[in-house]
N, C-alpha and C positions, 0 to 999 in steps of 0.2 A: 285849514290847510295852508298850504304855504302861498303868501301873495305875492307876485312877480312885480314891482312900481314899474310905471308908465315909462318908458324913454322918449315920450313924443318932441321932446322940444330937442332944438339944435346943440344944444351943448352936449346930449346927455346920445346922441341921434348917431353909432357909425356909419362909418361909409359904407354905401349900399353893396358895394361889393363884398362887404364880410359877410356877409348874408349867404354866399354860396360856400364859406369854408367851414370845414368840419369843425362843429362842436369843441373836439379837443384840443384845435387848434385857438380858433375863436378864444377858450377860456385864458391861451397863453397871452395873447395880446390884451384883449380886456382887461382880464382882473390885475388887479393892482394891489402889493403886499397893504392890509391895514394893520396899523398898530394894535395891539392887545389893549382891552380898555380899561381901566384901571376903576372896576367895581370890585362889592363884596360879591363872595361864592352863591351867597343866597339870591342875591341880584340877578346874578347871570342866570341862574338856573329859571327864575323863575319869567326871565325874558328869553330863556328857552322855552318852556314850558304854551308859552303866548297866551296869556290869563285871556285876551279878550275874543277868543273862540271859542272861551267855556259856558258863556250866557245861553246859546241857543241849545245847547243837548241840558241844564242844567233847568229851562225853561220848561222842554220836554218832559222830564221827568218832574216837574214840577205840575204839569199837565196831565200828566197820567197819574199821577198818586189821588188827584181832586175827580178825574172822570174815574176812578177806582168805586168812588161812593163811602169809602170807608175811614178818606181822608178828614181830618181838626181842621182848622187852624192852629190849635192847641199842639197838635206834633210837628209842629213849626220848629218849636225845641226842640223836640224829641231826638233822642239816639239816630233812629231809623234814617230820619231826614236829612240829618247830621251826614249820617255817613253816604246816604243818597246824593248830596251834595258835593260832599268830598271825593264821590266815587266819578260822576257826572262833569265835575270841572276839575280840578287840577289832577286828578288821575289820570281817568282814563283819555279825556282829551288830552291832555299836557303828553300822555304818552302817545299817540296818534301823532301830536304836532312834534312829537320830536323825531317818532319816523321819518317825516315826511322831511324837516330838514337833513338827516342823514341819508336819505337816497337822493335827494335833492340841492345837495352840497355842491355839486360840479354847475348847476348852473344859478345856485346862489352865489357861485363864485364872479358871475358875470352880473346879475339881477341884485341881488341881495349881500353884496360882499360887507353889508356890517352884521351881518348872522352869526350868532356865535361859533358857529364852527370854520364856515369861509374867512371867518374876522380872527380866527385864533385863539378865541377866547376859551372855547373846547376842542380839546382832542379828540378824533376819532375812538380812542380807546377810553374813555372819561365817557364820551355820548355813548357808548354801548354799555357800560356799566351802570348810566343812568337808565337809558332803555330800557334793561333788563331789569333792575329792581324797581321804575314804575309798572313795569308789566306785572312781576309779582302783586305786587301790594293792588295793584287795581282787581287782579280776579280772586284775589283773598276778601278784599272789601265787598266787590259784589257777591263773593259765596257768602259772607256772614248777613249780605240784606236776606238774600235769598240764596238757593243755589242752581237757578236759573238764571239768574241776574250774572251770576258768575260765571256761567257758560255764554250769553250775551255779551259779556267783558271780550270772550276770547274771538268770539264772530268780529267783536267791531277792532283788534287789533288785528286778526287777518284783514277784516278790510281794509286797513291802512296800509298795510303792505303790498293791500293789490292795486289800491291807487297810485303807488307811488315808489314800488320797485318795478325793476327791470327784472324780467323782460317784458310781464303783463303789461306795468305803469297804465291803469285806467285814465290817468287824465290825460293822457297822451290820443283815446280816444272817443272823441266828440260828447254822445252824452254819457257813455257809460261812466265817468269820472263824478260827474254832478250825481247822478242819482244813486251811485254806491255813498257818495259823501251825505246826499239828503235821508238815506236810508240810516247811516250810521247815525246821524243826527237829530232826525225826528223819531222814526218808528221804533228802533230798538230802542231809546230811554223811556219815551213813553210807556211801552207794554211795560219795562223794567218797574216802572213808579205806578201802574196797575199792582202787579204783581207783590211789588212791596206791602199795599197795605191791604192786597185781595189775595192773598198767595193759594185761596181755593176756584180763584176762577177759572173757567172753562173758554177753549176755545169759540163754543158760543157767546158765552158773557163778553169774553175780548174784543168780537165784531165790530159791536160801535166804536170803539177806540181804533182798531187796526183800519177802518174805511175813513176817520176822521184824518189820522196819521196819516196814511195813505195819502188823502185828497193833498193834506197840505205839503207832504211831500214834492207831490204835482208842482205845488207852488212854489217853494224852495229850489227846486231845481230853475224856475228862473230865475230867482234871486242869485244866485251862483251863478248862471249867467251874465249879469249883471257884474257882479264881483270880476269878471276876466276880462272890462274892457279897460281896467288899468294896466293892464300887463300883455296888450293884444302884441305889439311890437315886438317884447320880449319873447313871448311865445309861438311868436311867427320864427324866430330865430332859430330855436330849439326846436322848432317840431312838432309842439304841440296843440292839436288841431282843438281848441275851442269852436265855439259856436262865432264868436266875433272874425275869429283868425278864418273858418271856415264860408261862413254869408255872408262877412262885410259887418260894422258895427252898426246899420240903420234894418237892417232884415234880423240881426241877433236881438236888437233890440225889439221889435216888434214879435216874434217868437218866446223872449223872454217875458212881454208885457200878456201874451195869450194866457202862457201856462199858468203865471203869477195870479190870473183871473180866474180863470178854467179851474183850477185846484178849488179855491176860496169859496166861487158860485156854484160849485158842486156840493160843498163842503154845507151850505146854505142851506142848497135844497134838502140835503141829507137832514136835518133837522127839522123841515118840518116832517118827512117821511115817519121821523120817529115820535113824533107828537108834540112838538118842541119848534111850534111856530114863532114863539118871539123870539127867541136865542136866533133861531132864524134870519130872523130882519134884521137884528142887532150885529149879525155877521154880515150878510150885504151890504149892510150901511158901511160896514169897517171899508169893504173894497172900492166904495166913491173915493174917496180921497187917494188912495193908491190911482188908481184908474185917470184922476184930471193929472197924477206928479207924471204920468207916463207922459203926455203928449212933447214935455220939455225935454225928458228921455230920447223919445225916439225923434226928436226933433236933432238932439245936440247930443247922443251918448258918449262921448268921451269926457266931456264935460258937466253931464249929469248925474253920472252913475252913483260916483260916493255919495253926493249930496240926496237922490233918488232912496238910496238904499236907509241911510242915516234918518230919514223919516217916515217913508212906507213901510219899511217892516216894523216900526210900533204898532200900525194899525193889524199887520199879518198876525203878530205875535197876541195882538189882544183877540184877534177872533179863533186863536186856539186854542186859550183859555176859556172866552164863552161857551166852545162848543163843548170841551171840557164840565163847564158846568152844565151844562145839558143833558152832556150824557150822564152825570149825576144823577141829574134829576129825574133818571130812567129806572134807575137802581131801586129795587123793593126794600 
């Protein structure tokens, strides 16, 4: 979703009195015409598109295809994964994040005024004809994996719109914004990459996957926390009430460091529940290292968070594939 950059330093810092004038006004004084940037069309779109918030739903479903039980390595090539891949990242994320810049344009025009649409480089009527035909092609792509997977396409494009139109705009309040975004993000790819290579499973057989998804949901939602203390300033500006903007960044931070745990060490025990005591361990071990990067976190969040994030969620991200393999290893 769309990241708001920090303004903490004095250059970048207005005067504390704009802070009480309306939005629409704010954006007149702020933003500043930018030039049109002189790339190619493919360039633009695909710095619309924002390739590097395709990794974690791309990861997901890369999770779920392996705790499926049905998953190669060998369909690595395959068609299926192919288009699993294609559907997971520059689809249907790229389409998500282009929502989010087009209802989110009026205060990219303050935050983000080198966005391609604040920046000129797309027209309002150019982004919605992009819009429109990544939406197509993304729930065409998910009907031919499946045609569940392509009713999932259309759940996670309504959620984008609920995060980030008016008048809902979920990120505007507190958690409901992170856990529609970790929803879109973890659980529905996952089942999605079940589905693809189990497309006879049963709401039972799904369980292990939907409580693993779940748990690390849990945990994602503080990582996303985390994520909104570059833009706490900004966000205070416009309204929208984060977890930082809301407690302060030293209580968001220790809230974020719970849940990031809480999900993980849930996630632990749930393996050995299912008989799968080393994958277990293997996953607890993962949260020590998250665990000691907090303490510099919640010591110094404004200053740790990118750094925080850029190295704990390797270890997040490998113990959803352990657990992933686990619940493999449940499979008859």
């Amino acid at each position: 979703m769309s990241d708001f950059p920090s303004i903490k330093n004095s250059e970048q810092q207005p005067d504390q009195s704009e802070f009480k004038t309306p939005l629409n006004v704010r954006k007149l004084v702020h933003a500043r015409p930018m030039p049109v940037e002189n790339i190619s069309k493919l360039a633009l779109i695909i710095r619309f598109l924002k390739p590097v918030t395709w990794i974690p739903v791309m990861w997901s479903f890369l999770c779920g295809a392996v705790a499926s039980g049905a998953f190669e390595w060998k369909d690595i090539a395959g068609m299926k994964f192919l288009l699993g891949m294609l559907l997971t990242g520059p689809l249907a994320s790229g389409t998500c994040q282009m929502l989010n810049d087009y209802f989110d344009r009026d205060l990219d025009e303050i935050n983000e005024p080198n966005r391609p649409i604040p920046g000129g480089s797309i027209s309002l009527k150019n982004a919605t004809i992009l819009i429109a035909i990544w939406s197509v092609l993304s729930v065409i792509t998910g009907y031919l994996i499946h045609p569940i997977i392509g009713f999932y396409v259309v759940i996670g494009i309504v959620n984008a719109h609920l995060y980030s139109a008016n008048p809902i705009k979920l990120k505007k309040r507190l958690w409901a914004g992170n856990i529609i975004v970790a929803l879109s993000y973890l659980i529905l790819p996952w089942i999605a990459g079940e589905i693809a290579y189990n497309p006879t499973v049963t709401l039972l057989s799904l369980q292990p996957s939907l409580i693993v998804a779940g748990l690390f949901t849990l945990s994602s939602t503080g990582t996303m926390t985390i994520n909104d203390f570059k833009s706490i300033e900004g966000d205070r500006q416009v309204g929208i009430r984060t977890l930082p903007v809301a407690f302060g960044e030293t209580k968001a931070a220790k809230i974020a460091a719970v849940l990031i745990n809480a999900g993980q060490i849930m996630a632990s025990g749930y393996m050995f529940m299912i008989g799968q005591p080393a994958y277990g361990v293997i996953v607890g071990a993962l949260v020590i290292p998250q665990f000691l990067l907090q303490f510099p976190l919640v010591k110094s969040p404004g200053t740790m968070d990118v750094k925080y994030n850029a190295i704990a969620q390797n270890f997040l991200v490998a113990g959803m594939l352990v657990c992933a393999f686990a619940i493999r290893s449940t499979r008859p």
